[in-house]
N, C-alpha and C positions, 0 to 999 in steps of 0.2 A: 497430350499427356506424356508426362517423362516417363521412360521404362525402368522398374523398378530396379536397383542396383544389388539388391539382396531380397532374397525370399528364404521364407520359415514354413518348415513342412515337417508335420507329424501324425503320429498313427499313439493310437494307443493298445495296450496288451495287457488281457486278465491278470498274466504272472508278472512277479516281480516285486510283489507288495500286497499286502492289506489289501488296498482298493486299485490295484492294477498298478499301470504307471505309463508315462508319457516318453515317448523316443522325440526328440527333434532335431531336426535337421536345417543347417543354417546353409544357405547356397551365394559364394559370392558371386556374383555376374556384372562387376563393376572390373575396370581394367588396373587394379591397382591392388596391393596386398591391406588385407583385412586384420590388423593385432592391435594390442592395447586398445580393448573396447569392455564392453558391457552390452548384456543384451536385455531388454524389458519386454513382456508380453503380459496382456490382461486374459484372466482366465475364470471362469466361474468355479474350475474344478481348482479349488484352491490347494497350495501346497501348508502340511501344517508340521510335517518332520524336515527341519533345516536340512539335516545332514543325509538324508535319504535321495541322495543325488550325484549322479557318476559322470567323468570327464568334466563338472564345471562345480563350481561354486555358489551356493544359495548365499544370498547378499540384503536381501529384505523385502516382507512385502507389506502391502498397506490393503486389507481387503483382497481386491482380484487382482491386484498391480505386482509383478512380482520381477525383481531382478536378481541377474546370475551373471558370473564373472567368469572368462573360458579360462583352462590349464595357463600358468603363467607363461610366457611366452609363447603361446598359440600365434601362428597367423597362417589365414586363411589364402591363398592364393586364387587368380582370379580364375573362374570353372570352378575351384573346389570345395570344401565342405567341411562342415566340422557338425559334429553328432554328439548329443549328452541325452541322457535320462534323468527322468525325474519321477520318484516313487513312494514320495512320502506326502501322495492323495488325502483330502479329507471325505472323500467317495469316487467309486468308481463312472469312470466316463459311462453314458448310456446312451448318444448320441453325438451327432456331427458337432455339433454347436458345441459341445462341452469343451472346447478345445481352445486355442489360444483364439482369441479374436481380434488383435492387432499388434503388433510389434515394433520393436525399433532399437536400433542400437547408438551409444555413445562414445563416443570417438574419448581419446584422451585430450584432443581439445576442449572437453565439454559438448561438441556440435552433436547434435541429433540427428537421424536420417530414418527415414522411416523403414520400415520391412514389409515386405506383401506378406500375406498370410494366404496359408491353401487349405483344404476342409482338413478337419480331421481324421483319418480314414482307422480301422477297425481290424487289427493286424490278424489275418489268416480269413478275412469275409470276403464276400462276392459284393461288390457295390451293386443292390438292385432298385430297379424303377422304382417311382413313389407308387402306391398302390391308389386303387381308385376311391377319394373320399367321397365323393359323389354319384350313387348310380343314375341310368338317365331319368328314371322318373316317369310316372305314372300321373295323366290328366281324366279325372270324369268331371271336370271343367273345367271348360277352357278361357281362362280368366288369371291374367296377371295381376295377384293382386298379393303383398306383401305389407305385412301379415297377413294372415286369410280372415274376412273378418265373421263375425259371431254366428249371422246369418244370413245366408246368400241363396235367392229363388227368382233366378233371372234366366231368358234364353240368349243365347247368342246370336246377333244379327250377322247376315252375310258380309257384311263393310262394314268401315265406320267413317262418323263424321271427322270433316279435315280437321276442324274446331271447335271447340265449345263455346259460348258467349253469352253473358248474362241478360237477360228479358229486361225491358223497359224498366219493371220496379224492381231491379236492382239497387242496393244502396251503397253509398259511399265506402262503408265500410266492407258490403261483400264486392265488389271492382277492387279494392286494396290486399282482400283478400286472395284474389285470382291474381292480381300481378306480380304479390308472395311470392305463391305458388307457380307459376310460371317462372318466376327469376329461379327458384329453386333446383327446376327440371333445367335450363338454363346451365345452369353451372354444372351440374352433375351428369347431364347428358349433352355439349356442347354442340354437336354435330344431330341430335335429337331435333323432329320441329315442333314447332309451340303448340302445346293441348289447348290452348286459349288465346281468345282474340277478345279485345273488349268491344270492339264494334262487331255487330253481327256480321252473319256472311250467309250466303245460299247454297254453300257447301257446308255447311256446319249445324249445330242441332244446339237449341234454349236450353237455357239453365236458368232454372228458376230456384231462387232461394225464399225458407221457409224457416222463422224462427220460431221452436217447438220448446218449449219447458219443461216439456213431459219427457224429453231426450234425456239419458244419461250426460253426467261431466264428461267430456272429451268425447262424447257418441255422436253418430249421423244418421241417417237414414238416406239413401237413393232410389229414386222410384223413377226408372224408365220408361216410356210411350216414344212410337216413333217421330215427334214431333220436337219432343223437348223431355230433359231431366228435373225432375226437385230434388233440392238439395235438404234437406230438414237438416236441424241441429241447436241444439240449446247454448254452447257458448263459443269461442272464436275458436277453441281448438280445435272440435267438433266440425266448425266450417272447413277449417285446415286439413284436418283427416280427410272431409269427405272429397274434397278437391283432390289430396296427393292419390285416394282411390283411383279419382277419372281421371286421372292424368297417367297413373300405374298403368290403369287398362288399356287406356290410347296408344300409349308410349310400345305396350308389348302387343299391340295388334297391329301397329304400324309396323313395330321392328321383325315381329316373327307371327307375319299372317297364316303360312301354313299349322302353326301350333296355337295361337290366342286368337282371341275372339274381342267384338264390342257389344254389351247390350243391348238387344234390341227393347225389352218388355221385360216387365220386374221390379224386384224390390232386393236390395241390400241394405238392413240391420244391421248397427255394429256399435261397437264399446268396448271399452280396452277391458282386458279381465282384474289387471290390477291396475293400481293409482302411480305406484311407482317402478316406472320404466328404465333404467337405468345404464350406461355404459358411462365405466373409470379410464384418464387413462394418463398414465405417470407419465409426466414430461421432465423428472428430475433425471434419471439413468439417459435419456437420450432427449436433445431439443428435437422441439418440433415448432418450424416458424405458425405466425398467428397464421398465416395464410391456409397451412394444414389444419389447425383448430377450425377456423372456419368450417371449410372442407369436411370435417369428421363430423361439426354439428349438421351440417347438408343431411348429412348418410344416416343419422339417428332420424332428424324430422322426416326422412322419407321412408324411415322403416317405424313410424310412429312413436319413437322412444322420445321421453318427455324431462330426462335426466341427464346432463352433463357433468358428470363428479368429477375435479378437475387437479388432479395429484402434483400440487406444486412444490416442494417439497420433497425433498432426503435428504442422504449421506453423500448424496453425488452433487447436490446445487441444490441452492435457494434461488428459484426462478421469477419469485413474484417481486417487483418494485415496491419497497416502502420507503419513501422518502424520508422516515425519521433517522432510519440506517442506511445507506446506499452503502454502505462493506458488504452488505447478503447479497447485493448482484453489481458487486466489484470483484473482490476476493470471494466470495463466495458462490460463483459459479465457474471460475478460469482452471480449467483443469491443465495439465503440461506438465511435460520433465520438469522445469524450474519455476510452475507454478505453486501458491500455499497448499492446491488439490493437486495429488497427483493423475496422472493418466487411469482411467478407468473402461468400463466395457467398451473396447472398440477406439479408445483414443490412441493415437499416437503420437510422433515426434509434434507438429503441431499444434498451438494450446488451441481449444475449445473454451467456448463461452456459449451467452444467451439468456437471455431471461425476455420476462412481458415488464412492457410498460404499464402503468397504472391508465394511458390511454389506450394502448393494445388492448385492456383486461375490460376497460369500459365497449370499446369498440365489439369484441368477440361477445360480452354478453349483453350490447342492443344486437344485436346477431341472431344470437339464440333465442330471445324474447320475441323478436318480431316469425320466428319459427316455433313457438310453446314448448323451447326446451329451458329450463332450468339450469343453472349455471350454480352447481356446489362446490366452492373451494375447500381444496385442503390443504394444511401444514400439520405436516406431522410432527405431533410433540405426544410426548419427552423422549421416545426415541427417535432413531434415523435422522439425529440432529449433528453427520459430523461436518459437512461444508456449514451448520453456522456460527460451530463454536470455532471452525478455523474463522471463521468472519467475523466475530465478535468474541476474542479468547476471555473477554474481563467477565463473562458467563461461566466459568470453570473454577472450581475448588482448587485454589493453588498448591493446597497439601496432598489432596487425593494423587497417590501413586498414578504415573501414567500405564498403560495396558493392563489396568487393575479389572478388567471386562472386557469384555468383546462381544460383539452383537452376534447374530448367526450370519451375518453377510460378512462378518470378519472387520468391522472396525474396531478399534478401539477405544471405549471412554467415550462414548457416542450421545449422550441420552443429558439431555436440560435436567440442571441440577434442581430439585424441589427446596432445596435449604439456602440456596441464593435471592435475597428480595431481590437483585437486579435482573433474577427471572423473569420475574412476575410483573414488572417497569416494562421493558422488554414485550413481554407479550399481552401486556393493555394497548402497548401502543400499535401493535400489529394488529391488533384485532379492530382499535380505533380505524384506522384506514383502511380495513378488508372491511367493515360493514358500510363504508362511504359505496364503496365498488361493487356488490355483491349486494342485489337484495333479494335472493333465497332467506329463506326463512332458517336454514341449515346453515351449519359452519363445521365442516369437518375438522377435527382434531385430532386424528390418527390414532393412536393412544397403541399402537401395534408393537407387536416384537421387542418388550424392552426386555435387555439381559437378566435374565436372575442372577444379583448379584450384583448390580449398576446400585452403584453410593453406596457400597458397604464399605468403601475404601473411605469414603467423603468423612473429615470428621465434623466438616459443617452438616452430614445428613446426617451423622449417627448425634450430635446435638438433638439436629429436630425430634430424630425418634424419639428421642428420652425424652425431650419436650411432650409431644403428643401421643407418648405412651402407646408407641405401635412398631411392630417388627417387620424387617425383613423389604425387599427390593417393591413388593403388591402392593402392600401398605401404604407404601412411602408413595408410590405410583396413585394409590386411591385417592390419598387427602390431598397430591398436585393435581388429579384430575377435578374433583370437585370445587376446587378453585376456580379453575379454568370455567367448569358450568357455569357458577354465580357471574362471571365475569361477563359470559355469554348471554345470561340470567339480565343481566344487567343493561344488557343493551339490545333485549329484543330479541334474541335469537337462542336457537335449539342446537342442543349439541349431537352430533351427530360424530359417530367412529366405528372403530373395527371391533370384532366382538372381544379383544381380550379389555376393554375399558373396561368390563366386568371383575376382571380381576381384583384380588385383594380387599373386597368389598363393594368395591366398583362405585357409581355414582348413582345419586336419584333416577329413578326409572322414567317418571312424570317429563314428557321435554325432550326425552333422551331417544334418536333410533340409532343402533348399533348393526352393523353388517357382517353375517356370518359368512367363515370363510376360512377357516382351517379343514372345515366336516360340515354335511348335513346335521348333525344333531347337534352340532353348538348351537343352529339357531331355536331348534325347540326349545330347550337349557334356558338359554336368554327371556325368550317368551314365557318361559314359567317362573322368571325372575320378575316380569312384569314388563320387559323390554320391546317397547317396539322396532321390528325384525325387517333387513332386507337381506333375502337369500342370495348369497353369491358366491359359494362353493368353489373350490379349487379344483374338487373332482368334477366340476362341471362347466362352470364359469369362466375360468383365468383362460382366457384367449391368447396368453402364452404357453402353454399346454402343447405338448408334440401331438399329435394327430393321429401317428401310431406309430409303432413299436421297432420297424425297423430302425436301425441307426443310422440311415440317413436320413432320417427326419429330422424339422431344423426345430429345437425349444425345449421349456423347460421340462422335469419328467418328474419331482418330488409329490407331486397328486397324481400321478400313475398316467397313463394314457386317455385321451379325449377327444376322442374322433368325433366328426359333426353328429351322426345318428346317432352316438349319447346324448351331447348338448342338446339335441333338438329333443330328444325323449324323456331328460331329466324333467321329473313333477316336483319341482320347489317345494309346495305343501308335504310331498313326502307325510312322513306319519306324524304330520301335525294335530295333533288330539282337537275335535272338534273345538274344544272350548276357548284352545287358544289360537286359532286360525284368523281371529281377527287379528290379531299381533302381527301379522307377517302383510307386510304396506308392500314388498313387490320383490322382484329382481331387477340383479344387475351384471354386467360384464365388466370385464375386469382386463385390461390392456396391461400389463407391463410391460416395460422397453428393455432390458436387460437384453433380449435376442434379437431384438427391432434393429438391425443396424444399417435396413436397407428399406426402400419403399418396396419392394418387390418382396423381402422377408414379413412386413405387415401385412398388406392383403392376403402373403399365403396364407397366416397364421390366422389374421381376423376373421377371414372370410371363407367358409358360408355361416363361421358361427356364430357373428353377430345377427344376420337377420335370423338365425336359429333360435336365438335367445329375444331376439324380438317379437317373431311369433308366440315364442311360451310365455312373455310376458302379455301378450295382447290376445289371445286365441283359446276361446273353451278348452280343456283338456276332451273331449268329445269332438273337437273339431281339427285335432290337430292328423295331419296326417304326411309320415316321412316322406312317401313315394312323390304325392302332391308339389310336397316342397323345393327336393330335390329339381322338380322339374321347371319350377321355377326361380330359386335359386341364382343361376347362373345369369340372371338380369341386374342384378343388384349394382349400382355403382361401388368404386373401388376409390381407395384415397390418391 
């Protein structure tokens, strides 16, 4: 690795401004003088007052992309430094992460170099330890098992067998099933030995399977004897479950015999509480190769979640292959100084790319399937479309003023025009070749975050209105989404999005599940709209969510703080009025990459709170219990 020739270091401070303001600091440590440059740094904590900025010059920004130009004839010499402020905040920093997250400056050659960035630190605070998200936990059984499941009346035996292995009348399909299931344990615990052997052994203990009708969808039953186990279960994923159970239990008696135990005698009951089990996770703010896709669906099937929602899609890239267009994953994923995208969270001198092939996308979801997860795409429309209208600009009203809107993420003129037919051309053909690849019965459609105010400039949208005799930004958003359903309508499939599709009259409810996620009460709202509901709250759900309240905690903070023992304790039903409790199909987690910028930043942030959220999706509200969890918890594979 080369040693970095210039590093950016800043603090931020309450005073100074409205929302605080940013000091930084540019350090040369390269042997040569530093002038006639430019410096670029991505920041979430965006500047929105040009001129609220001292010693350097605001130059432009695109989103979180933001460039500054030092006093004219500035130069740096080599050891020393040069310092500007900047205090014309759209909110005040609240933590580390709020801070610049990559940098680089521009020579007057044009050439690039990149800049190291250091945290943000917190001017006049004490940097203290992270606090303990986890206490150690509390076992009245001793049983590694994640989720806990519905009903458990087993003793624990002294040992346990080396291996499992299925009895004579085994069938083809439960041996396919165990060898799943062992590849699974496999990958995610590699240095782990096999809960399963297909040939017997006289160190190991029968597994007899039993297929039961009377079983719940996706339930099992195991009934221990010292000789051998049954496996009951009414359909493959049922089998699947009760497998990843004995292999949970093996894996944490093997790993940590002083605290887990193996069955001797008993019965474990079990069935997910809801149908839909759910973890999101935006691969447009940051790629993630298929290899990690894979990887993440591993860590869902092993925490029993039966949902992949798979967020291909934003303002940052268009990730998915569609061959009708190959510009959405040409131009429209290449981020760089002198790319059509410019640098965003965490990019620097460097361009970035990445996208799935249409055989990546097949491969990742025979993946999921042969593990009972569900694989639900999304593209988001009609907002968060601005890598596709730099990828296809013949999508834009050539009259509409340019920065006539702006999204909350700060782009501008972001959002699929509804008064364009070459929209609607466009997005038959996307959706033509996403249902070859995808056969969820779901098609997510985002329908999130569109500007109040997007096409009010358009004079092809302010046409339509008067055509369809309806007002305003909702409106205009309700009769392009209901298009899109028919479309969907049309070809098999259910529309699924974020709860604001409700908006402006929103779409048929029939077909339609929407996901809440601004508040707990937008999803009741919805359900009394007739909406079928998956809860996924920000105040509890978004696994980007800081953990707590110090500031050096790394993520985002606009849904407040969300330390794992709220996750784990949040009741999704919440004050679902009995009547409409059916409405609400499950939870889900919610991954954005915005602060992802590291594998060691994922795990901290994802985890314990995804198996948190997989328990509350899978485990009686009677059965849940924190101390328990916590204590087992720290078993969980990590990406």
């Amino acid at each position: 690795m080369v040693p970095a020739v210039y590093r950016l270091e800043s603090t931020w401070q309450a005073d100074g401004g409205p929302n605080g303001r940013f000091t930084f600091t540019l350090f040369n440590l390269s042997d040569a003088p530093l002038a006639d440059f430019k410096i670029v740094y991505t920041s979430l904590t965006r500047v929105i007052d040009q001129k609220a900025c001292d010693n350097a010059t605001f130059l432009r920004r695109n989103a979180n992309f933001h460039e500054f130009a030092p006093p004219p004839g500035l130069s740096i010499t080599p050891g020393q430094s040069w310092t500007f402020t900047v205090s014309g905040l759209h909110r005040p920093a609240r933590h580390c992460t709020d801070g610049a997250k990559s940098a680089y400056v521009t020579l007057a050659s044009g050439k690039h170099i990149d800049v190291a960035v250091s945290d943000l630190l917190l001017e006049g605070s004490v940097s203290e330890p992270p606090p303990v998200l986890l206490p150690k936990g509390k076992l009245d059984l001793p049983f590694a098992l994640q989720p806990w499941p519905a009903e458990i009346d087993v003793k624990p035996g002294d040992g346990f067998p080396v291996v499992l292995y299925p009895d004579a009348n085994a069938s083809a399909d439960d041996l396919r099933a165990i060898s799943t299931v062992t590849a699974l344990v496999r990958r995610l615990f590699e240095s782990a030995h096999a809960p399963f052997n297909l040939s017997p052994s006289p160190q190991g203990r029968a597994l007899r399977f039993k297929n039961d009708p009377s079983i719940a969808a996706e339930g099992y039953s195991l009934d221990f004897s010292a000789d051998a186990i049954t496996l009951s279960y009414a359909d493959a994923a049922g089998r699947q479950y009760g497998l990843t159970s004995l292999a949970q239990l093996l894996e944490g008696a093997r790993s940590q015999p002083e605290t887990f135990r193996f069955p001797v005698s008993g019965t474990i009951s079990d069935k997910p509480r809801y149908g839909w089990r759910g973890c999101h996770l935006d691969v447009s703010r940051q790629f993630y190769p298929a290899a990690d896709i894979k990887r993440l669906i591993d860590i869902l099937a092993w925490f029993k979640l039966n949902i992949f929602h798979w967020h291909l899609t934003d303002d940052e890239a268009w990730r998915l292959e569609i061959k009708a267009y190959p510009q959405l994953t040409t131009t429209g994923v290449l981020r760089g100084p002198d790319a059509p995208l410019l640098p965003q969270l965490g990019n620097g001198a460097t361009p970035v790319g990445g996208f799935y092939s249409q055989d990546d996308v097949r491969e990742i979801v025979a993946h999921a399937t042969a593990l009972s997860v569900e694989v639900v795409p999304e593209i988001d429309i009609p907002g968060h479309n601005a890598a596709t209208l730099v990828a296809l600009p013949e999508l834009t009203d050539g009259q509409e003023a340019p920065d006539s809107y702006h999204s909350v993420q700060g782009y501008p003129n972001n959002a699929l025009n509804p008064a364009i037919p070459l929209t609607y051309t466009f997005l038959e053909t996307v959706l033509d070749e996403m249902v070859e690849l995808f056969p969820s019965a779901y098609l997510h459609i985002g329908g999130d975050e569109v500007a109040n105010g997007s096409w009010l400039a358009s004079p092809l949208a302010k046409k339509l209105m008067e055509q369809e005799g309806i007002e305003g930004t909702f409106a205009l958003q309700s009769h392009f989404l209901t298009r899109i359903k028919d479309m969907l309508n049309a070809r098999g499939r259910k529309l699924a999005g974020w709860n604001e599709v409700a908006h402006g009259g929103g779409v048929a409810a029939k077909d339609t599940l929407l996901m809440a996620w601004e508040n707990p009460q937008v999803g009741i709202e919805l359900a009394r709209e007739g909406y079928e509901v998956v809860m996924t709250p920000g105040q509890a759900y978004y696994l980007d969510m800081v953990q707590a309240e110090a500031f050096q905690e790394p993520g985002a903070s606009w849904a407040g703080t969300v330390p794992p023992e709220h996750t784990y304790g949040y009741e999704a039903e919440g004050d679902f009025p009995e009547e409409l409790k059916d409405k609400m199909k499950g939870v889900q987690a919610c991954i954005w990459s915005e602060h992802f910028l590291s594998r060691g930043y994922f795990n901290r942030l994802v985890f314990p709170r995804l198996p948190a959220i997989a328990e509350a999706a899978w485990t009686p509200k009677a059965k849940k219990d924190w101390h328990r969890f916590a204590a087992i918890a720290p078993l969980s594979p990590k990406l």
